[in-house]
DSSP file (Angstrom, degrees, kcal/mol; ACC not computed):
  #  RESIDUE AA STRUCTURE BP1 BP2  ACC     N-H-->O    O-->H-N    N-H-->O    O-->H-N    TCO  KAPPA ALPHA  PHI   PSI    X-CA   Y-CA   Z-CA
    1    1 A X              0   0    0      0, 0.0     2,-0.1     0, 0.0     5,-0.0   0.000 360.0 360.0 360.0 134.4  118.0   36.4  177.5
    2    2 A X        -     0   0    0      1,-0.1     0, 0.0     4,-0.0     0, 0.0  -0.278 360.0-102.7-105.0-151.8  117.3   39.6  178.8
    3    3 A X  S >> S+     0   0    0      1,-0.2     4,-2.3     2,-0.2     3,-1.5   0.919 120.0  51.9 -33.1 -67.3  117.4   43.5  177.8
    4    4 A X  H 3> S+     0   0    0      1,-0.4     4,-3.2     2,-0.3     5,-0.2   0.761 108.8  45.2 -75.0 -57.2  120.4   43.9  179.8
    5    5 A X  H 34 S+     0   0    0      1,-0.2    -1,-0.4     2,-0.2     4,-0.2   0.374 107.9  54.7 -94.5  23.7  122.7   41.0  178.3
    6    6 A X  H <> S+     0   0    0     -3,-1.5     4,-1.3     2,-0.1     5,-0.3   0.605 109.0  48.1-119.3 -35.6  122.1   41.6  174.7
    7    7 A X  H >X S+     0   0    0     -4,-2.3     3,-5.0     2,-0.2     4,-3.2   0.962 112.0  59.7 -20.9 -71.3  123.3   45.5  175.3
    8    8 A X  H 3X S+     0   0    0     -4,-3.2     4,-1.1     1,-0.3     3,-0.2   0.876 109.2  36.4 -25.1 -84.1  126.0   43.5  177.0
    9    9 A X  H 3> S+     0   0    0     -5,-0.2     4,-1.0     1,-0.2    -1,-0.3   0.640 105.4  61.9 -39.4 -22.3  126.9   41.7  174.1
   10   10 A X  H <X S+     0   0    0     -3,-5.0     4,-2.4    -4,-1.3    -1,-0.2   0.895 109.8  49.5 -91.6 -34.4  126.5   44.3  171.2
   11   11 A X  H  X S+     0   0    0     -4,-3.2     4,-1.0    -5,-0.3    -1,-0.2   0.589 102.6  58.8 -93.6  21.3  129.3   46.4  173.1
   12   12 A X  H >X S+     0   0    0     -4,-1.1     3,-3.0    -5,-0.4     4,-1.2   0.779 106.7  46.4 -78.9 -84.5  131.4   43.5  173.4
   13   13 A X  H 3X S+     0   0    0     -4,-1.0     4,-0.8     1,-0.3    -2,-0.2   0.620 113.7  52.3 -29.6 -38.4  131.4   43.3  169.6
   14   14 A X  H 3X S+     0   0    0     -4,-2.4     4,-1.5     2,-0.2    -1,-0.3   0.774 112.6  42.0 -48.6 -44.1  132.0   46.9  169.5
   15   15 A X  H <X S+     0   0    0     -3,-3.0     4,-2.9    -4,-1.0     3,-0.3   0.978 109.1  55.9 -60.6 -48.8  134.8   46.7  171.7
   16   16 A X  H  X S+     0   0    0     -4,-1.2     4,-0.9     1,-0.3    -2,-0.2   0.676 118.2  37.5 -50.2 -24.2  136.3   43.7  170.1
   17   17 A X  H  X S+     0   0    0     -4,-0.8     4,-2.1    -5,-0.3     3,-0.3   0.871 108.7  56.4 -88.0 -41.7  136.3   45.7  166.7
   18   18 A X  H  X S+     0   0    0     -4,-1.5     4,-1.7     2,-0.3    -2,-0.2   0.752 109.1  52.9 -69.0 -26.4  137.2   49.1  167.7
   19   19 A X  H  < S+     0   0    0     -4,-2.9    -1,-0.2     2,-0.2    -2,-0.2   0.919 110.6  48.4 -66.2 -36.4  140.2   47.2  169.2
   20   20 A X  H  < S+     0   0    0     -4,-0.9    -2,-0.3    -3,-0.3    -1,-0.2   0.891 117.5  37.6 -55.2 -58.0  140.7   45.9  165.8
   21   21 A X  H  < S+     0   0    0     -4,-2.1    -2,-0.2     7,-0.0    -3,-0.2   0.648  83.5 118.9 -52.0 -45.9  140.4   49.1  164.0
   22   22 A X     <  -     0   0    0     -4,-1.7    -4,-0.0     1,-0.1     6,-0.0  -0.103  40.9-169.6 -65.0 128.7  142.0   51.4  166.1
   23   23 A X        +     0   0    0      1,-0.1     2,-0.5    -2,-0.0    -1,-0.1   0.843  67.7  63.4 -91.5 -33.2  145.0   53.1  164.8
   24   24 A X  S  > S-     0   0    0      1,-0.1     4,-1.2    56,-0.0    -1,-0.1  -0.808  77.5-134.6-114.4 121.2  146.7   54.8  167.9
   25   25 A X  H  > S+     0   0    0     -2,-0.5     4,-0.6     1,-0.2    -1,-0.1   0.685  99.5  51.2 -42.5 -43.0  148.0   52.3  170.8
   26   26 A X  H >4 S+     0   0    0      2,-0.2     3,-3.8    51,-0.2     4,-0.5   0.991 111.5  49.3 -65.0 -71.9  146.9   53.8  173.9
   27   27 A X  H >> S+     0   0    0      1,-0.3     3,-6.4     2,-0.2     4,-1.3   0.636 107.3  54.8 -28.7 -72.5  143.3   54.1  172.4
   28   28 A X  H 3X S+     0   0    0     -4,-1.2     4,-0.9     1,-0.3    -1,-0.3   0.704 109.4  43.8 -16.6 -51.6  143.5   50.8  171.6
   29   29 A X  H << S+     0   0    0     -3,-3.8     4,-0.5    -4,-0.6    -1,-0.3   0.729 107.1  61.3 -90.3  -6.0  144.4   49.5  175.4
   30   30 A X  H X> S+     0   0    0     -3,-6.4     3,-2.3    -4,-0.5     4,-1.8   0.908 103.8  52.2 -93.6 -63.4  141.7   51.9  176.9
   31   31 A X  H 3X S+     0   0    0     -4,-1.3     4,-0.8     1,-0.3    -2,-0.2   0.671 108.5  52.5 -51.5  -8.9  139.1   49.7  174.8
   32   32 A X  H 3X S+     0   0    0     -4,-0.9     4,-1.7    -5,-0.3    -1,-0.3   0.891 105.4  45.7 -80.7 -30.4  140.5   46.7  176.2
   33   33 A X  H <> S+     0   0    0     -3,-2.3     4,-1.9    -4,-0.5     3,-0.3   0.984 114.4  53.1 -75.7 -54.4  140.3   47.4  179.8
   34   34 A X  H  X S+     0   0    0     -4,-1.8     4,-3.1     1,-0.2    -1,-0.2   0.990 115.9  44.1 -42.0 -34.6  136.1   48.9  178.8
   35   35 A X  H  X S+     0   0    0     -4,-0.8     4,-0.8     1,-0.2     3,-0.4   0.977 117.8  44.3 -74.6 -40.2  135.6   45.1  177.0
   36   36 A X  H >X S+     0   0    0     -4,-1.7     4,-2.0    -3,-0.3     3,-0.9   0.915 116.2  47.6 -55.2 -40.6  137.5   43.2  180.3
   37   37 A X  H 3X S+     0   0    0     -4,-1.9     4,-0.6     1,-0.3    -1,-0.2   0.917 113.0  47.2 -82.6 -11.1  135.5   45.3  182.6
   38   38 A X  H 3X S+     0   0    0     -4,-3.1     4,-0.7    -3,-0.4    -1,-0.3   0.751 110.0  52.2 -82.7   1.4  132.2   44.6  180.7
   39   39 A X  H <X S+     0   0    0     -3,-0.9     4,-2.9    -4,-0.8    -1,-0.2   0.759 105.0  54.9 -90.8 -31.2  132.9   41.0  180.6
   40   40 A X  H  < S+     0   0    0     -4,-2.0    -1,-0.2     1,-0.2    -2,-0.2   0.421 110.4  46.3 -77.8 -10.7  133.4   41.2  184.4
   41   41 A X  H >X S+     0   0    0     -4,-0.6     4,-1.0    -5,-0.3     3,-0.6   0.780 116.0  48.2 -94.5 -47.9  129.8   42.8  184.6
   42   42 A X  H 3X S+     0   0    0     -4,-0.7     4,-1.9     1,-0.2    -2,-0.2   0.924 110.0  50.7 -57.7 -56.1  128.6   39.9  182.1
   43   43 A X  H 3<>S+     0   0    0     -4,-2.9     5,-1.6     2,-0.2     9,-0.4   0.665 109.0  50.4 -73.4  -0.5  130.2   37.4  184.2
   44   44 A X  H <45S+     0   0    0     -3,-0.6    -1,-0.2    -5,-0.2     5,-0.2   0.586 103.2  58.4 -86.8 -26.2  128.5   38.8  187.3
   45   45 A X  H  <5S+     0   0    0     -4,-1.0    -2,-0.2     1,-0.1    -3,-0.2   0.666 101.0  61.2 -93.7 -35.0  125.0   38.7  185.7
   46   46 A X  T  <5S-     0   0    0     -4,-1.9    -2,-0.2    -5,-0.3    -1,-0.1   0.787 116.6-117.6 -64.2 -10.7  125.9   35.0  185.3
   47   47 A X  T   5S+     0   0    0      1,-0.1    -3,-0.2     2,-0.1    -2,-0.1   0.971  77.7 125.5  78.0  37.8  126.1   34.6  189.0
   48   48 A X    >>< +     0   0    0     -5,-1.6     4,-3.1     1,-0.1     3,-1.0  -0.442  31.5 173.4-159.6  60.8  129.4   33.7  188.9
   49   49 A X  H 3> S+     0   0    0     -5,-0.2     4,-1.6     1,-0.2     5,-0.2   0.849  78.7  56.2 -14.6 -75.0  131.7   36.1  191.4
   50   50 A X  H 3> S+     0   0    0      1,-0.2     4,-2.5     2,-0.2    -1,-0.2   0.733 107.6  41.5 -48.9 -34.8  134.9   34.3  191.0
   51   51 A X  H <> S+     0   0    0     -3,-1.0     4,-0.5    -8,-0.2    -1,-0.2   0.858 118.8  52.0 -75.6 -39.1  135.3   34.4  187.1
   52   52 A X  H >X S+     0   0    0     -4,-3.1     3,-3.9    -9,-0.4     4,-1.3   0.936 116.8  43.5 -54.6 -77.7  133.9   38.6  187.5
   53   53 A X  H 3X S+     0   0    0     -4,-1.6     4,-2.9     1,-0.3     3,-0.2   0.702 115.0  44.4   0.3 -74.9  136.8   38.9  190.3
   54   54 A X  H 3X S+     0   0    0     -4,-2.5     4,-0.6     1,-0.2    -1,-0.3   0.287 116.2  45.0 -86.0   9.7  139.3   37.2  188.4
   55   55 A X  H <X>S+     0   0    0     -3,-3.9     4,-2.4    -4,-0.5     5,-0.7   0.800 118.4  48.4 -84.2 -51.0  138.5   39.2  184.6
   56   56 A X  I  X>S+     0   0    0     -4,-1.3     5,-1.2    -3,-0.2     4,-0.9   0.941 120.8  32.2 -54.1 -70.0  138.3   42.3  186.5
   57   57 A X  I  X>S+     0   0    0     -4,-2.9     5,-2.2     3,-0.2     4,-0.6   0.836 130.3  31.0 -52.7 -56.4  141.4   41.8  188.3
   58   58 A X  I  <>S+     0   0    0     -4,-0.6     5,-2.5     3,-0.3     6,-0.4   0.919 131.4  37.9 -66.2 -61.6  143.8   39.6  185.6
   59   59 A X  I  <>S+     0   0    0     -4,-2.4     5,-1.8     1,-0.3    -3,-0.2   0.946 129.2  21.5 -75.4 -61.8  142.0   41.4  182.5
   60   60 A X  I  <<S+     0   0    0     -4,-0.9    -1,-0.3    -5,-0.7    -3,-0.2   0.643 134.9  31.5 -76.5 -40.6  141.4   45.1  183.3
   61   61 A X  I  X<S+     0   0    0     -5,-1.2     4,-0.7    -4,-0.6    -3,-0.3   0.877 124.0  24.7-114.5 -87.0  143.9   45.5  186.0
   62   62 A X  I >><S+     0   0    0     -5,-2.2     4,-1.9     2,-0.2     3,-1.1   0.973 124.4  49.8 -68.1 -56.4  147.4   43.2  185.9
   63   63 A X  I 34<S+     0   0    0     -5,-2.5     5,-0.5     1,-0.3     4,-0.3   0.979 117.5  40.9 -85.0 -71.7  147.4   42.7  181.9
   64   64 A X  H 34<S+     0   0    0     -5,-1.8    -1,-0.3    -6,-0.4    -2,-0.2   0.571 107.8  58.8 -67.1  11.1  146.8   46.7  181.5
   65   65 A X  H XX S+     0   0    0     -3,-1.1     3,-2.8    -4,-0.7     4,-1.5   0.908 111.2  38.9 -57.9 -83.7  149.1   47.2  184.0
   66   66 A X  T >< S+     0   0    0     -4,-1.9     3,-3.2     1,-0.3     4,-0.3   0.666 118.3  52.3 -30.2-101.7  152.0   45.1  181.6
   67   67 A X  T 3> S+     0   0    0      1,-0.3     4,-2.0    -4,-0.3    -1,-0.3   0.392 101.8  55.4 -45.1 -22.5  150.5   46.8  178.5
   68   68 A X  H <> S+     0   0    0     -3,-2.8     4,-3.5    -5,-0.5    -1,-0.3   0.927 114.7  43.0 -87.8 -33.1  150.8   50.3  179.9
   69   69 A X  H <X S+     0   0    0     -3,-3.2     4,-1.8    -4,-1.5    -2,-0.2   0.688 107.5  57.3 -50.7 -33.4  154.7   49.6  180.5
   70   70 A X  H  > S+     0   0    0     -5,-0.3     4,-0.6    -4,-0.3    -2,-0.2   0.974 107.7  44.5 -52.8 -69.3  155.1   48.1  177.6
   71   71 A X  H >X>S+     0   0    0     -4,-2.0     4,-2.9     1,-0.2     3,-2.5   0.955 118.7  49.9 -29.9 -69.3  153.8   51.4  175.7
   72   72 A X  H 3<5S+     0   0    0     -4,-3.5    -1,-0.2     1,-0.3    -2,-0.2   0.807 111.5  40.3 -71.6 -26.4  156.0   53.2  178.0
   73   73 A X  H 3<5S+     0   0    0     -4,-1.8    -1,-0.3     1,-0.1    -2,-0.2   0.483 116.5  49.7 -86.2   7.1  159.3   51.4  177.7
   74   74 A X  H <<5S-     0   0    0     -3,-2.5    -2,-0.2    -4,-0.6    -3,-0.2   0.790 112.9-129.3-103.6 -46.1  158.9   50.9  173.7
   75   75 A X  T  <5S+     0   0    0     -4,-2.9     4,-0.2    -5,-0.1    -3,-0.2   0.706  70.3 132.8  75.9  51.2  158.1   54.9  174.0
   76   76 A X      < +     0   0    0     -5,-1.9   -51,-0.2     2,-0.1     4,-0.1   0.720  56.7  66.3-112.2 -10.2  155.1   54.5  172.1
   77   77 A X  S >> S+     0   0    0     -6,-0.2     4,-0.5     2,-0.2     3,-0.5   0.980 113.9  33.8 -43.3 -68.6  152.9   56.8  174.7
   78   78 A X  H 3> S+     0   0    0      1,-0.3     4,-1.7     2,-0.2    -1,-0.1   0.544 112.9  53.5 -89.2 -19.9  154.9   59.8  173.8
   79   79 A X  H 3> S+     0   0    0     -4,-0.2     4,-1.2     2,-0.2    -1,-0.3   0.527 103.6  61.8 -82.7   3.6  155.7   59.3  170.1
   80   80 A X  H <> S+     0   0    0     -3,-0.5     4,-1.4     2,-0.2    -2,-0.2   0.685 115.1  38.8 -93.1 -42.4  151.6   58.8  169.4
   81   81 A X  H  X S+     0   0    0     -4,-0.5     4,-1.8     2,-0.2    -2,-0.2   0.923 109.2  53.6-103.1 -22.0  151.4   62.4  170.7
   82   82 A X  H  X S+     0   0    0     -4,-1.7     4,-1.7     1,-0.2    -1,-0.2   0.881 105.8  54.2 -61.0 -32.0  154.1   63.9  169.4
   83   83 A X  H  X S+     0   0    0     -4,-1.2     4,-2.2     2,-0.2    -2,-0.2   0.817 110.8  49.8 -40.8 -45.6  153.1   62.8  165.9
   84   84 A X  H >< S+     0   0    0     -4,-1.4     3,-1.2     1,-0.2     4,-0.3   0.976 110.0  48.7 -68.7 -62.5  149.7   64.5  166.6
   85   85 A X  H 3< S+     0   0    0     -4,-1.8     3,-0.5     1,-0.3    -1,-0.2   0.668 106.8  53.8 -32.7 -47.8  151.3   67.5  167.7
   86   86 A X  H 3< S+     0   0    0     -4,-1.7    -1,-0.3     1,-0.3    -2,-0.2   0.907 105.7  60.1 -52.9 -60.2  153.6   67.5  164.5
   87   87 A X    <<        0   0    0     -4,-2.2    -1,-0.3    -3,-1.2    -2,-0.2   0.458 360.0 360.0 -47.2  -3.3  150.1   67.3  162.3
   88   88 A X              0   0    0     -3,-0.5    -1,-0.3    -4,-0.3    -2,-0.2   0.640 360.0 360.0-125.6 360.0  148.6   70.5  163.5
């Protein structure tokens, strides 16, 4: 294993927690598209195009697509910053 894929790996486990941890929703959906696109780097370093493609595309792309709609039709974008605003 080299240099390169154990990096890989420690910030998958970094995303995967910081997703866990993360209090505020958008944050929270920008570290999922970094861990999709680094698994799509991972899977590319395997030598295996099709699975990079299709993470890139499916994880990081169509599924935060959904998720950013979601946010925005629940109105969870704009009450995450209005709260902040309210704090200061």
């Amino acid at each position: 294993m080299s240099f390169v894929h154990i990096i890989l790996l420690g910030m998958l486990i970094v995303c995967a927690l910081a997703v866990s941890l993360t209090r505020h929703l958008l944050t929270s959906l920008i570290v999922y598209m970094a861990y999709s696109l680094i698994m799509a780097v991972i899977w590319m370093l395997m030598e295996s195009p099709d699975l990079a493609i299709t993470e890139a595309a499916v994880g990081a792309g169509i599924t935060s697509i959904l998720f950013f709609v979601t946010l925005k039709k629940i109105r969870a974008i704009r009450e995450e910053g209005s709260h902040e605003q309210a704090e200061k």
